[in-house]
mmCIF file as gemmi writes it, N, C-alpha and C atoms, coordinates in Angstrom:
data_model
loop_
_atom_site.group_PDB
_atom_site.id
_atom_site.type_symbol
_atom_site.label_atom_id
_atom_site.label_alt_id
_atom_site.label_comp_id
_atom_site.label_asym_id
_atom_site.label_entity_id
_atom_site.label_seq_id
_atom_site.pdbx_PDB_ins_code
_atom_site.Cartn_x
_atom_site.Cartn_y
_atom_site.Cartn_z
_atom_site.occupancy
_atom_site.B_iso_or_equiv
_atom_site.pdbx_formal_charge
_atom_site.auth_seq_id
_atom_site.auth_asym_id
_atom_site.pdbx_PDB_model_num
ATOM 1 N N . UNK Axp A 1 ? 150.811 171.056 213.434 1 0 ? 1 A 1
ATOM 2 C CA . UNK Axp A 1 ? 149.626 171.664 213.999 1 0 ? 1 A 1
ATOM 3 C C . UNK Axp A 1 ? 148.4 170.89 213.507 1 0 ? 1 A 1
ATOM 4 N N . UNK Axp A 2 ? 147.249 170.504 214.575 1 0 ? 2 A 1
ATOM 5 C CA . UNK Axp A 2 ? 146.136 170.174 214.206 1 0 ? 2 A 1
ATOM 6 C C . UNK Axp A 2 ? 144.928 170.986 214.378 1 0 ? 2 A 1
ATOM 7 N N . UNK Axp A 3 ? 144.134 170.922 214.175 1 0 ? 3 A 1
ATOM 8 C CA . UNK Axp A 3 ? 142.33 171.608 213.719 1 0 ? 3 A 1
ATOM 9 C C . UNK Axp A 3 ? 141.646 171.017 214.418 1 0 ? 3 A 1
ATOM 10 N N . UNK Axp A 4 ? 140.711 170.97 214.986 1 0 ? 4 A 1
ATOM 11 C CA . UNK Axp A 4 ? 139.762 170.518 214.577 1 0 ? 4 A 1
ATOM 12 C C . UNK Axp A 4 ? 138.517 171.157 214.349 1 0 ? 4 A 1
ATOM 13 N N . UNK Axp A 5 ? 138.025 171.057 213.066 1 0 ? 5 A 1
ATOM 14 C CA . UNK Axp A 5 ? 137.169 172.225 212.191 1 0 ? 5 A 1
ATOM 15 C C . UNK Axp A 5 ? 135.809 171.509 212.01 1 0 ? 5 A 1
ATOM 16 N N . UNK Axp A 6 ? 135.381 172.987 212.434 1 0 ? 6 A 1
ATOM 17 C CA . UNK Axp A 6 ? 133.716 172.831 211.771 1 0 ? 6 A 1
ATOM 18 C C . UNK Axp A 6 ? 133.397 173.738 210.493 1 0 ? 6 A 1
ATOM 19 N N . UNK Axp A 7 ? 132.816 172.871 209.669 1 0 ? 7 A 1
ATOM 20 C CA . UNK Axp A 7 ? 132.643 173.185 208.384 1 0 ? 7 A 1
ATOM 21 C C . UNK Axp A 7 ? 131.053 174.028 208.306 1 0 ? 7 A 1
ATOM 22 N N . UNK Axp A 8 ? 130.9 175.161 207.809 1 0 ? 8 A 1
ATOM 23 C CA . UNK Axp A 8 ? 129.145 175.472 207.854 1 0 ? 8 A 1
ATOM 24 C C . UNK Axp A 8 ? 129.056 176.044 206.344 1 0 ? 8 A 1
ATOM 25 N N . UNK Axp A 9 ? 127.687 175.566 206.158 1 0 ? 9 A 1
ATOM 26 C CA . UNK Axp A 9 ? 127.564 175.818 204.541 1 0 ? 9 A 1
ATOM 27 C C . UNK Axp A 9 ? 126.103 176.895 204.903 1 0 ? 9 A 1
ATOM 28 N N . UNK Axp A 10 ? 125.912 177.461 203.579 1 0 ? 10 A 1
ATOM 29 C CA . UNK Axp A 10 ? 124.982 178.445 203.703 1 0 ? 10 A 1
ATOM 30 C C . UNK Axp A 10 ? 123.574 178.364 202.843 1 0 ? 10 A 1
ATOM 31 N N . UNK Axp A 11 ? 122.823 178.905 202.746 1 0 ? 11 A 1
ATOM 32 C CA . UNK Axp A 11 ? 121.826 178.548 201.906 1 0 ? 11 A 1
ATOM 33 C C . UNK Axp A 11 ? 121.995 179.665 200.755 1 0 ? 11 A 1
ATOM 34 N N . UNK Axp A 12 ? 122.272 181.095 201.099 1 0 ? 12 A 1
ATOM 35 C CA . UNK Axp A 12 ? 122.201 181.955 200.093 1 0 ? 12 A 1
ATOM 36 C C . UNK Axp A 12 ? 123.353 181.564 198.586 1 0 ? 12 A 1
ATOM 37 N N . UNK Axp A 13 ? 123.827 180.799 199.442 1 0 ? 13 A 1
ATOM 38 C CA . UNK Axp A 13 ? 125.053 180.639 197.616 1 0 ? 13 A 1
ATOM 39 C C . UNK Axp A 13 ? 125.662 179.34 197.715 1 0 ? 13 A 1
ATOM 40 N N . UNK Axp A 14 ? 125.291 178.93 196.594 1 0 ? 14 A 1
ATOM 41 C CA . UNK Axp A 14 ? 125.836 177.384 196.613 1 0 ? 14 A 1
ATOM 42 C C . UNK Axp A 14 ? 127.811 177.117 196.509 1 0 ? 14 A 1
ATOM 43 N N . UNK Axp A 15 ? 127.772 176.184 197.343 1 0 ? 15 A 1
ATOM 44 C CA . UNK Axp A 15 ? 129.433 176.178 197.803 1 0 ? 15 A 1
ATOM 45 C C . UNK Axp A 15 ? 130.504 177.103 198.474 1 0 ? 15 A 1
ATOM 46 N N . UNK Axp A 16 ? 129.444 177.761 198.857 1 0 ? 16 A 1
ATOM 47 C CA . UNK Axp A 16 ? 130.275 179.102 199.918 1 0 ? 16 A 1
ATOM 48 C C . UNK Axp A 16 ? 130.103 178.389 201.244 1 0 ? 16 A 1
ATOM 49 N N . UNK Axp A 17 ? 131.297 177.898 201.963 1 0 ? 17 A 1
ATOM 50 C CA . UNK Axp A 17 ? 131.875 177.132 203.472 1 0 ? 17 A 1
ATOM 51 C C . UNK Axp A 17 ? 132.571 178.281 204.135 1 0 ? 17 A 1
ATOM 52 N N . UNK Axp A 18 ? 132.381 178.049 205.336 1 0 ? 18 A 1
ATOM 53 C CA . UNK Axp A 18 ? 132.996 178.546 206.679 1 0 ? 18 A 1
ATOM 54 C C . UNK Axp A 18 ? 133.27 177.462 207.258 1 0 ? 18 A 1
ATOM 55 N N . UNK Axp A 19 ? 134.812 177.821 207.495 1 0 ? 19 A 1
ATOM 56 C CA . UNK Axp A 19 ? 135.559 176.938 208.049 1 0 ? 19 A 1
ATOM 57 C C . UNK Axp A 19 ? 135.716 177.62 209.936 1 0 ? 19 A 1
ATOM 58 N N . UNK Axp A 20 ? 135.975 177.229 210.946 1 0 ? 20 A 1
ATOM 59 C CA . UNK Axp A 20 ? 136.256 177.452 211.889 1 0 ? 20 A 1
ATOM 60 C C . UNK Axp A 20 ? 136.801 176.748 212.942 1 0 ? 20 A 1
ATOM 61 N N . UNK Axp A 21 ? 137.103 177.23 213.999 1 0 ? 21 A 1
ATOM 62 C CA . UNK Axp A 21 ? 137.789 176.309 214.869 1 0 ? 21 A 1
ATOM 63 C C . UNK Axp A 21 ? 136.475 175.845 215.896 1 0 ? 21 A 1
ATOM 64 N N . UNK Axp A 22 ? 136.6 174.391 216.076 1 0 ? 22 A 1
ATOM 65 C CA . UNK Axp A 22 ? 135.082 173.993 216.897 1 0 ? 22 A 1
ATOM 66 C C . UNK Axp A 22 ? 135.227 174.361 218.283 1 0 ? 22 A 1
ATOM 67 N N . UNK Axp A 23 ? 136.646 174.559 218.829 1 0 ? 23 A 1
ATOM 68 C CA . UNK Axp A 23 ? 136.351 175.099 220.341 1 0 ? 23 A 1
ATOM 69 C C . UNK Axp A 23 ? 135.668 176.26 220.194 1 0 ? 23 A 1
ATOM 70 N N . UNK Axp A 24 ? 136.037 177.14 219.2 1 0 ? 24 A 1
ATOM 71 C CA . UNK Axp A 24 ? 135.278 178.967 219.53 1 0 ? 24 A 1
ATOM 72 C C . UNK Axp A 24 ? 134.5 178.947 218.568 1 0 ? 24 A 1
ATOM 73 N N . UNK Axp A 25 ? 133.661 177.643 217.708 1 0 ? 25 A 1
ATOM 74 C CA . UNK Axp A 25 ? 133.246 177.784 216.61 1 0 ? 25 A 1
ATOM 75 C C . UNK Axp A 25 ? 132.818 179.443 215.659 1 0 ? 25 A 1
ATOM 76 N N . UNK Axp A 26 ? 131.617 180.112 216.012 1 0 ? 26 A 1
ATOM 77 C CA . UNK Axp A 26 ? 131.454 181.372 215.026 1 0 ? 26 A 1
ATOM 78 C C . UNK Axp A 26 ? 132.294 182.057 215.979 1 0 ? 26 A 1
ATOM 79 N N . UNK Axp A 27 ? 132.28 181.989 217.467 1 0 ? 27 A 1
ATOM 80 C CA . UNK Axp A 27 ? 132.62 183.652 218.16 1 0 ? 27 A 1
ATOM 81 C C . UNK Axp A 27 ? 133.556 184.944 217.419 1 0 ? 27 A 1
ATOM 82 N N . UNK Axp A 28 ? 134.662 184.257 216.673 1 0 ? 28 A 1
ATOM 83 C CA . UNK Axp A 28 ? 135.717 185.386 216.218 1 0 ? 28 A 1
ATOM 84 C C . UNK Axp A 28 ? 135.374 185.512 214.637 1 0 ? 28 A 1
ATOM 85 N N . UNK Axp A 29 ? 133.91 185.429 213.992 1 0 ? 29 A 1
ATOM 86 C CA . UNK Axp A 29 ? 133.562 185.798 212.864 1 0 ? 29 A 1
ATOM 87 C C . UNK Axp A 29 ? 133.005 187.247 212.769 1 0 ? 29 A 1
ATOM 88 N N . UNK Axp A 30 ? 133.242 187.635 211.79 1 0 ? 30 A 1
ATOM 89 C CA . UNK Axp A 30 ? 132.913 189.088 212.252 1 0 ? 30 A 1
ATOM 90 C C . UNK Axp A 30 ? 131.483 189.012 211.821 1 0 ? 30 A 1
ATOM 91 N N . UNK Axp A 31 ? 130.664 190.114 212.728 1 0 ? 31 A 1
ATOM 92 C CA . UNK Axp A 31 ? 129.353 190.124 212.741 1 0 ? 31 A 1
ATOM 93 C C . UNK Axp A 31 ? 128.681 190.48 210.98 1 0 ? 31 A 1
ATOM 94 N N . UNK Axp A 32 ? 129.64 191.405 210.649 1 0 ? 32 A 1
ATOM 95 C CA . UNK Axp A 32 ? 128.685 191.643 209.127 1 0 ? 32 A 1
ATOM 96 C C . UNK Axp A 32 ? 129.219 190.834 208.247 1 0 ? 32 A 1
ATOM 97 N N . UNK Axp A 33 ? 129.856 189.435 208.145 1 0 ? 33 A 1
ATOM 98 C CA . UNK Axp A 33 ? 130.115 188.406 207.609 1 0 ? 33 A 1
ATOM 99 C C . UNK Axp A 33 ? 129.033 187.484 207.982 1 0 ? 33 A 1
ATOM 100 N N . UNK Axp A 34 ? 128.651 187.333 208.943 1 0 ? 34 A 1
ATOM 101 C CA . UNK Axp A 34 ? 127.742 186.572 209.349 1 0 ? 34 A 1
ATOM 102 C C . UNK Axp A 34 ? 126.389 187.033 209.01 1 0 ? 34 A 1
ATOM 103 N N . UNK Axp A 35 ? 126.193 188.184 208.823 1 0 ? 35 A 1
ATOM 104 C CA . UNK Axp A 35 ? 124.686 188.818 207.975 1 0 ? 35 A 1
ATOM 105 C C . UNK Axp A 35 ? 124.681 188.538 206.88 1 0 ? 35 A 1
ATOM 106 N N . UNK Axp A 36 ? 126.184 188.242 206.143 1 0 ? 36 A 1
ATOM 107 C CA . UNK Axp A 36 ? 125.925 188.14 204.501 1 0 ? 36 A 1
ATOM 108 C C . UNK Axp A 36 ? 125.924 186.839 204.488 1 0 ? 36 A 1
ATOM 109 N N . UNK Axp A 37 ? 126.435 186.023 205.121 1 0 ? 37 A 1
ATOM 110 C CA . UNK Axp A 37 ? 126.527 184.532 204.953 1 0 ? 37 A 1
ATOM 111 C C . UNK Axp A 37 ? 125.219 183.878 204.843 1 0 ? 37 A 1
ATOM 112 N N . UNK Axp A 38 ? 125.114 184.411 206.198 1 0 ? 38 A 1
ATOM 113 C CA . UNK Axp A 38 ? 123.146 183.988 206.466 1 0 ? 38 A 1
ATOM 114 C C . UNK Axp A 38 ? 123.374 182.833 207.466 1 0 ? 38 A 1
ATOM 115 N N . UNK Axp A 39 ? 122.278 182.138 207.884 1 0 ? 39 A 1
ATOM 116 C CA . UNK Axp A 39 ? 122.429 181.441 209.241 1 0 ? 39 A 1
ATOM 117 C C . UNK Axp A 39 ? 123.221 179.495 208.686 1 0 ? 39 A 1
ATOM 118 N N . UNK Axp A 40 ? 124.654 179.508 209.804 1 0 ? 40 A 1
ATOM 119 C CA . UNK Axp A 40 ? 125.247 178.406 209.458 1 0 ? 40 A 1
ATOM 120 C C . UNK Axp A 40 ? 124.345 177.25 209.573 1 0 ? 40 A 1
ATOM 121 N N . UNK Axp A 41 ? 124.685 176.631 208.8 1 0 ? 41 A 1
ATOM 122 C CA . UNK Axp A 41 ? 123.997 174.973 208.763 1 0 ? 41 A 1
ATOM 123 C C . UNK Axp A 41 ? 125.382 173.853 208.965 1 0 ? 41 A 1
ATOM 124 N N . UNK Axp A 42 ? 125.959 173.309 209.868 1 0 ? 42 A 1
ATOM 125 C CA . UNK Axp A 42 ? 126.316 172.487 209.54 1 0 ? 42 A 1
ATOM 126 C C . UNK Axp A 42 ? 126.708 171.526 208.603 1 0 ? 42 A 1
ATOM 127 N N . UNK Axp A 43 ? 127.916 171.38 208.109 1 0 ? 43 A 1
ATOM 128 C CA . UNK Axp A 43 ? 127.913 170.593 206.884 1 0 ? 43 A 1
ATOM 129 C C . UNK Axp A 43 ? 129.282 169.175 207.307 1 0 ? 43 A 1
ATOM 130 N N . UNK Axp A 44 ? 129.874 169.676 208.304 1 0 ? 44 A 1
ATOM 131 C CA . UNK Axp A 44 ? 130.928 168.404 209.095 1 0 ? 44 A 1
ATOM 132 C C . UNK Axp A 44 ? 131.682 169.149 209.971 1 0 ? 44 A 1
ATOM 133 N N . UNK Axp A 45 ? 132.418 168.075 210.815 1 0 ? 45 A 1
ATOM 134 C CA . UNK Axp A 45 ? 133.603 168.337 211.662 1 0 ? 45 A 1
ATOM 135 C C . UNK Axp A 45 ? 134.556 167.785 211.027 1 0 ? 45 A 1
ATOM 136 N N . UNK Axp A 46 ? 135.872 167.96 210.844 1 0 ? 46 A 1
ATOM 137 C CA . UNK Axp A 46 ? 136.989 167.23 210.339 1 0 ? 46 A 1
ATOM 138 C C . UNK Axp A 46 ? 137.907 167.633 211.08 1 0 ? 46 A 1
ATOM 139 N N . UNK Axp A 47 ? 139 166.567 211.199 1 0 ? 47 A 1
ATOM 140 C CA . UNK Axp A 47 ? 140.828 167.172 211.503 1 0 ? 47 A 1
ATOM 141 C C . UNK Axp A 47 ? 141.302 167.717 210.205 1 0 ? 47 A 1
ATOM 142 N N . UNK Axp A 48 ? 141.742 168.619 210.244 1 0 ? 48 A 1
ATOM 143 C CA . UNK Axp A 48 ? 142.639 169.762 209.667 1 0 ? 48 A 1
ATOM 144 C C . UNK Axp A 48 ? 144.597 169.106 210.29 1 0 ? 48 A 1
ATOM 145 N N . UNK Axp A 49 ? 145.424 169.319 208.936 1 0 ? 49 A 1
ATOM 146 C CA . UNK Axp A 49 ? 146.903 168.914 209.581 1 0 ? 49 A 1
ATOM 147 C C . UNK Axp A 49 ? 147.241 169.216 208.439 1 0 ? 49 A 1
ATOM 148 N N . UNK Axp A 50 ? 148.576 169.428 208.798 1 0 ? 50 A 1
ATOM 149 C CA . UNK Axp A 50 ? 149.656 169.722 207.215 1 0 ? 50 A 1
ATOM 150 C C . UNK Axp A 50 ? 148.989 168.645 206.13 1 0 ? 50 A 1
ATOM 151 N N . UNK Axp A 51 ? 149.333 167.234 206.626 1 0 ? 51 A 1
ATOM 152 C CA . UNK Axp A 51 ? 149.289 166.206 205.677 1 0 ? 51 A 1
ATOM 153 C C . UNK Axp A 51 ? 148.036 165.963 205.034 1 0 ? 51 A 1
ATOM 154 N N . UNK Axp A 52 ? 146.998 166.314 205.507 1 0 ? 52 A 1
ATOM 155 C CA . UNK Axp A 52 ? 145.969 166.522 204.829 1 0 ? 52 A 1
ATOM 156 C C . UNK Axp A 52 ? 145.654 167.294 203.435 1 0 ? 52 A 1
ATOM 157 N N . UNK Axp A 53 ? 144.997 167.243 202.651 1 0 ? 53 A 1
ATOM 158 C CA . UNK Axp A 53 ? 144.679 168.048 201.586 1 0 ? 53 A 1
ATOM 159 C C . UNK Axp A 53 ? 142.835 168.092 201.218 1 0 ? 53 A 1
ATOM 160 N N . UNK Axp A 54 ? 142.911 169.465 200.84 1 0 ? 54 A 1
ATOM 161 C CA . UNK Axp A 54 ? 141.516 169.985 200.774 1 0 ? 54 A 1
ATOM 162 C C . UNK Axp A 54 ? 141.37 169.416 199.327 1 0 ? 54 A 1
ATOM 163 N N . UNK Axp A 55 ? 139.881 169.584 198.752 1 0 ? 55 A 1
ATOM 164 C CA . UNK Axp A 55 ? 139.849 169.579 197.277 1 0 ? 55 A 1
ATOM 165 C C . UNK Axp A 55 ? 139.965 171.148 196.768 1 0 ? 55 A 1
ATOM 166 N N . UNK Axp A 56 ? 139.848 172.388 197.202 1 0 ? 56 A 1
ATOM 167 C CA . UNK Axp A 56 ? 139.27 173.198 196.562 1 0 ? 56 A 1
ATOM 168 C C . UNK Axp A 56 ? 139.978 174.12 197.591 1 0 ? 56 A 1
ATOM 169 N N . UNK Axp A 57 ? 140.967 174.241 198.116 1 0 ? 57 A 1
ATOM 170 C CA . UNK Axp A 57 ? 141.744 174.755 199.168 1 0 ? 57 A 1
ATOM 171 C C . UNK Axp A 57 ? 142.756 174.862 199.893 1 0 ? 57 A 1
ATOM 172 N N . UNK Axp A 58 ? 144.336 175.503 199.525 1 0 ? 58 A 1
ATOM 173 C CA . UNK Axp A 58 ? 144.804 175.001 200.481 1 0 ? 58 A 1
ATOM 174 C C . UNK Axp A 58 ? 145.317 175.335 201.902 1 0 ? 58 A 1
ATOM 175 N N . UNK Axp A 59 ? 145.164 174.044 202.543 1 0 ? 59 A 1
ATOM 176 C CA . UNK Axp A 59 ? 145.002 173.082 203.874 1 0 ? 59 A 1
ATOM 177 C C . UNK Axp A 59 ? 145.934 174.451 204.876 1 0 ? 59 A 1
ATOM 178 N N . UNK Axp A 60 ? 147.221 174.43 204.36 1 0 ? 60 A 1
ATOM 179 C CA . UNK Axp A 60 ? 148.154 175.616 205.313 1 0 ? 60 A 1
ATOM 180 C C . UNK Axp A 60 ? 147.283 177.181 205.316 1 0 ? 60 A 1
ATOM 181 N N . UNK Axp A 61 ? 147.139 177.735 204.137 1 0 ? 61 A 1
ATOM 182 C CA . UNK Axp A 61 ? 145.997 178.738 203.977 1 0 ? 61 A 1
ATOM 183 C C . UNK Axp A 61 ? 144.582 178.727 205.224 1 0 ? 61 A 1
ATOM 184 N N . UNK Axp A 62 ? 144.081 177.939 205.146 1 0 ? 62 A 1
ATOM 185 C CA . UNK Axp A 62 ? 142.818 177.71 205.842 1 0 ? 62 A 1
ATOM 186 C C . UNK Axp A 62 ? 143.309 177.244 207.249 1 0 ? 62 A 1
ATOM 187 N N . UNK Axp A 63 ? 144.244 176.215 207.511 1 0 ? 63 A 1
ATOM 188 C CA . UNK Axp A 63 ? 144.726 176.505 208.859 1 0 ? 63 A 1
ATOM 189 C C . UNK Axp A 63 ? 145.413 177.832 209.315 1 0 ? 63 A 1
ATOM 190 N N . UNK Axp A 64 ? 145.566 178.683 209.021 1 0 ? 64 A 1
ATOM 191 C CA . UNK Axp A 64 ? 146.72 179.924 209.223 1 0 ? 64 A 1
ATOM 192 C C . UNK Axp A 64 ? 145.383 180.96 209.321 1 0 ? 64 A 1
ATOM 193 N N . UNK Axp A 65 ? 144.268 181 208.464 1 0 ? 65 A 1
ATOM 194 C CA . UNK Axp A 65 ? 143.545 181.799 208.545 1 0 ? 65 A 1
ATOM 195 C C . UNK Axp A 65 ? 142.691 181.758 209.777 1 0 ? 65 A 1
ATOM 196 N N . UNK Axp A 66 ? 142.315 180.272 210.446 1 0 ? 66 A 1
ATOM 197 C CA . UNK Axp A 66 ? 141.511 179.897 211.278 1 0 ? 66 A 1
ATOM 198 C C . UNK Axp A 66 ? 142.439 180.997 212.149 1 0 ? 66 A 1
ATOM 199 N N . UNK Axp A 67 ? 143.513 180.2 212.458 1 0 ? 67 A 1
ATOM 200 C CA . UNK Axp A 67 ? 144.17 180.783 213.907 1 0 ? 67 A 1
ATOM 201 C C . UNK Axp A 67 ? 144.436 182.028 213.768 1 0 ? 67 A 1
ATOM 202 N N . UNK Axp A 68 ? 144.954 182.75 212.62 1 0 ? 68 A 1
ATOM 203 C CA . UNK Axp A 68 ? 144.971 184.417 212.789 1 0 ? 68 A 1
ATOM 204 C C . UNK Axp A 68 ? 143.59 185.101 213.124 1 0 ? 68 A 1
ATOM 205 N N . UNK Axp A 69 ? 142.393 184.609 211.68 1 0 ? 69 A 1
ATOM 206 C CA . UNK Axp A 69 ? 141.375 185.331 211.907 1 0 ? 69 A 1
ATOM 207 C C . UNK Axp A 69 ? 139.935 184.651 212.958 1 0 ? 69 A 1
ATOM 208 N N . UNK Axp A 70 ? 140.172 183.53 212.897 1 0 ? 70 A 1
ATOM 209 C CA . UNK Axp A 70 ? 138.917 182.694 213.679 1 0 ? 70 A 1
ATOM 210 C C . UNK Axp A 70 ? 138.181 181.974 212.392 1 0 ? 70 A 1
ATOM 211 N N . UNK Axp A 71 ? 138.243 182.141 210.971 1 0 ? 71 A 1
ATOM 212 C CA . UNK Axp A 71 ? 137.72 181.851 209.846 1 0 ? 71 A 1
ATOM 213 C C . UNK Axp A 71 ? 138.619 181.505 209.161 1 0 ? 71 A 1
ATOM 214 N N . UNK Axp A 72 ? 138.087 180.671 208.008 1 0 ? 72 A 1
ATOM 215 C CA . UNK Axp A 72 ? 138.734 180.669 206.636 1 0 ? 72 A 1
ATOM 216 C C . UNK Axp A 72 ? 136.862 180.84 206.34 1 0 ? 72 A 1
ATOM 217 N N . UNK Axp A 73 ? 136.498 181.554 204.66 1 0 ? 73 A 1
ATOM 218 C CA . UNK Axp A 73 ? 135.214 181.421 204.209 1 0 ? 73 A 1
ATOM 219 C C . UNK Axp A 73 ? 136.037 181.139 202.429 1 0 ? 73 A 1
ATOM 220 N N . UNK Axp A 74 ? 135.539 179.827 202.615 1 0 ? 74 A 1
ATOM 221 C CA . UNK Axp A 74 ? 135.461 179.755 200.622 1 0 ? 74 A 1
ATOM 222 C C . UNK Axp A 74 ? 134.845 179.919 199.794 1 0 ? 74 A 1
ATOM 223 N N . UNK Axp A 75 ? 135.042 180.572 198.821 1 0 ? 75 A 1
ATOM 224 C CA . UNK Axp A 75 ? 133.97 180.948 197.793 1 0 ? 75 A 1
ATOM 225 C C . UNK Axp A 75 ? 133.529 179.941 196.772 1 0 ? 75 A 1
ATOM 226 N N . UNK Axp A 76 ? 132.689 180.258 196.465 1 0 ? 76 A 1
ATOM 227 C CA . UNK Axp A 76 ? 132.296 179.197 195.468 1 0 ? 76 A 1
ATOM 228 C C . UNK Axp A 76 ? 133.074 179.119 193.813 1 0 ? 76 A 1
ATOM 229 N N . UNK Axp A 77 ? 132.958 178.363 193.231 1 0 ? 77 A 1
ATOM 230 C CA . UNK Axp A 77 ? 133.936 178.245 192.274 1 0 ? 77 A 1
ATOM 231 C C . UNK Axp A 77 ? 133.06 179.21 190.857 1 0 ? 77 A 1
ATOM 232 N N . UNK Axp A 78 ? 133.914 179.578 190.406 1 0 ? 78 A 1
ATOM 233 C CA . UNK Axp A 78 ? 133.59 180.018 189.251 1 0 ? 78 A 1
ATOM 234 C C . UNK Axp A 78 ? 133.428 179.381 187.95 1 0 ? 78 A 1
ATOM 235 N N . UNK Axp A 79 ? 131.862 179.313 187.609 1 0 ? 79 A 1
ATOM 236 C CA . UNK Axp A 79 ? 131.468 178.482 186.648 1 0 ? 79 A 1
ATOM 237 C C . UNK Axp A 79 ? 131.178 178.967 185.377 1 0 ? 79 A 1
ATOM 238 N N . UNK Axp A 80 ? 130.891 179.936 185.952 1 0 ? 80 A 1
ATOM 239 C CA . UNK Axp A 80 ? 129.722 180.867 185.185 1 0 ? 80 A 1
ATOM 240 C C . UNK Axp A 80 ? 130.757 181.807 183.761 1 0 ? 80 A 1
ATOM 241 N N . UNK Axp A 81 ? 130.344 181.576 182.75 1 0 ? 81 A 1
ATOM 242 C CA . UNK Axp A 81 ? 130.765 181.421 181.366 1 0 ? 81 A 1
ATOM 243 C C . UNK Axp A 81 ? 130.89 182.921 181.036 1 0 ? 81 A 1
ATOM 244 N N . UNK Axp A 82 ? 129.68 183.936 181.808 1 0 ? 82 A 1
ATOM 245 C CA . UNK Axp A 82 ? 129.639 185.336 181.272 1 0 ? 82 A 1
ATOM 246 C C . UNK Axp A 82 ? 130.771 186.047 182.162 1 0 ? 82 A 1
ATOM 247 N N . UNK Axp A 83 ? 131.016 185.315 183.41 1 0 ? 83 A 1
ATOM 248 C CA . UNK Axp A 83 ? 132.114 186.039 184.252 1 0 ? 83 A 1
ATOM 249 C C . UNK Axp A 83 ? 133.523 185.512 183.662 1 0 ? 83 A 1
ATOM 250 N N . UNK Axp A 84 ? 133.869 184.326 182.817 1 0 ? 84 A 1
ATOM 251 C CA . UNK Axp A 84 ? 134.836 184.22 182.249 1 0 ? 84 A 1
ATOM 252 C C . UNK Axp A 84 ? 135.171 184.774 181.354 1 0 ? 84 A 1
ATOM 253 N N . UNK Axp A 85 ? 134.579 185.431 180.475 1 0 ? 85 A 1
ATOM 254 C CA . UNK Axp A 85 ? 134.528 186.274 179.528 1 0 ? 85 A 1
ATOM 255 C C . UNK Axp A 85 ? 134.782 187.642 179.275 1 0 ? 85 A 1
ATOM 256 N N . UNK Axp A 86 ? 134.186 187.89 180.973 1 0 ? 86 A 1
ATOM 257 C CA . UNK Axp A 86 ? 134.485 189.429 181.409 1 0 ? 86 A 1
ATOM 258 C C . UNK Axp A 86 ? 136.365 189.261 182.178 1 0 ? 86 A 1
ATOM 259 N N . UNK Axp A 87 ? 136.61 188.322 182.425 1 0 ? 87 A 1
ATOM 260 C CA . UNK Axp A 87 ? 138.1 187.981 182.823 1 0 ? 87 A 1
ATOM 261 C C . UNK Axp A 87 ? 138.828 188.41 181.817 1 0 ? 87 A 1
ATOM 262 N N . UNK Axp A 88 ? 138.43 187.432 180.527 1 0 ? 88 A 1
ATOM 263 C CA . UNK Axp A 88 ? 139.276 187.482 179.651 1 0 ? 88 A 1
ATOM 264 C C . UNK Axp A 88 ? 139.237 188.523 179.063 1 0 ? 88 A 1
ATOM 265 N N . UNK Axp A 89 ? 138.693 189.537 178.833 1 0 ? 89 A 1
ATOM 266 C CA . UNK Axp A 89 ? 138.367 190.742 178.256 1 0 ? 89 A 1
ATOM 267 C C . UNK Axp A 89 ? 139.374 191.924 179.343 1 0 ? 89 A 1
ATOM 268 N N . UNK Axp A 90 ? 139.224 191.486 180.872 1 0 ? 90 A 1
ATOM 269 C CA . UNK Axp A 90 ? 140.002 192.595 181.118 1 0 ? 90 A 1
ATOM 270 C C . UNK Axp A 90 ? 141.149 192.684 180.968 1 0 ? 90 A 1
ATOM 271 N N . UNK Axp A 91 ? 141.876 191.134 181.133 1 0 ? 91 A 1
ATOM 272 C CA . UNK Axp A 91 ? 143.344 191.068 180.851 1 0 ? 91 A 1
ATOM 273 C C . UNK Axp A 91 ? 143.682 191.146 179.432 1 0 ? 91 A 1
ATOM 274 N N . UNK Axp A 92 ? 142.46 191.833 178.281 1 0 ? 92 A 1
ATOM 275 C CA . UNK Axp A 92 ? 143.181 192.347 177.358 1 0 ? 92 A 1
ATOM 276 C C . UNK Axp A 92 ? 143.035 193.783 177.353 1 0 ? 92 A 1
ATOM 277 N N . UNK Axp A 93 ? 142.8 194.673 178.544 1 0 ? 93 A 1
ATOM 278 C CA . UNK Axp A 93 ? 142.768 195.986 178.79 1 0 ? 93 A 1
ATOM 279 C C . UNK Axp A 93 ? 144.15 196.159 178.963 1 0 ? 93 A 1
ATOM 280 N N . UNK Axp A 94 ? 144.62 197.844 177.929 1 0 ? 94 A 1
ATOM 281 C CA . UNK Axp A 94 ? 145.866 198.021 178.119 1 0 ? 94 A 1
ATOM 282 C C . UNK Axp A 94 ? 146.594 198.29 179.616 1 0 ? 94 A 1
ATOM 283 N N . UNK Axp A 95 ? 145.238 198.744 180.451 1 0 ? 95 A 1
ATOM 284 C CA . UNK Axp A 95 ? 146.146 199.732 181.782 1 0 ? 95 A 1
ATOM 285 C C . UNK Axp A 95 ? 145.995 198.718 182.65 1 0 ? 95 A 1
């Protein structure tokens, strides 16, 4: 199976992408995803294929999501030192 994907990046949060399919690009995004996202900007077109590999994604995931949901949306990576902390703290909660 091939893609071919349009990539849109957002302004409200750094490294949060929407992936989509460029024939129906946004149409099958759901509307209150698209309020939180905020307005797409373009960031590329690419082919999408098995043999391909994402950096930060994977490729079968984001193709499977396009065609079930009309999206894949990636989040941005977790950097942030006080949210690692609160990780590690819960997985030492007994329940």
């Amino acid at each position: 199976m091939k893609i071919i994907c349009t990539v849109y990046k957002t302004r409200k949060k750094e490294g949060m992408y929407l992936y989509v399919d460029k024939k129906e690009d946004i149409s099958r995004v759901p509307e209150a995803l698209l309020e939180q996202f905020g307005k797409p900007e373009l960031a590329m077109t690419m082919l999408l294929s098995e043999q391909r590999t994402l950096q930060r994604a994977d490729i079968s995931k984001v193709m499977q999501n396009i065609v079930d949901k009309g999206y894949y949306l990636q989040m941005p990576e977790l950097n942030d030192d006080y949210m690692s902390k609160v990780h590690q703290n819960n997985n030492k909660m007994p329940f």
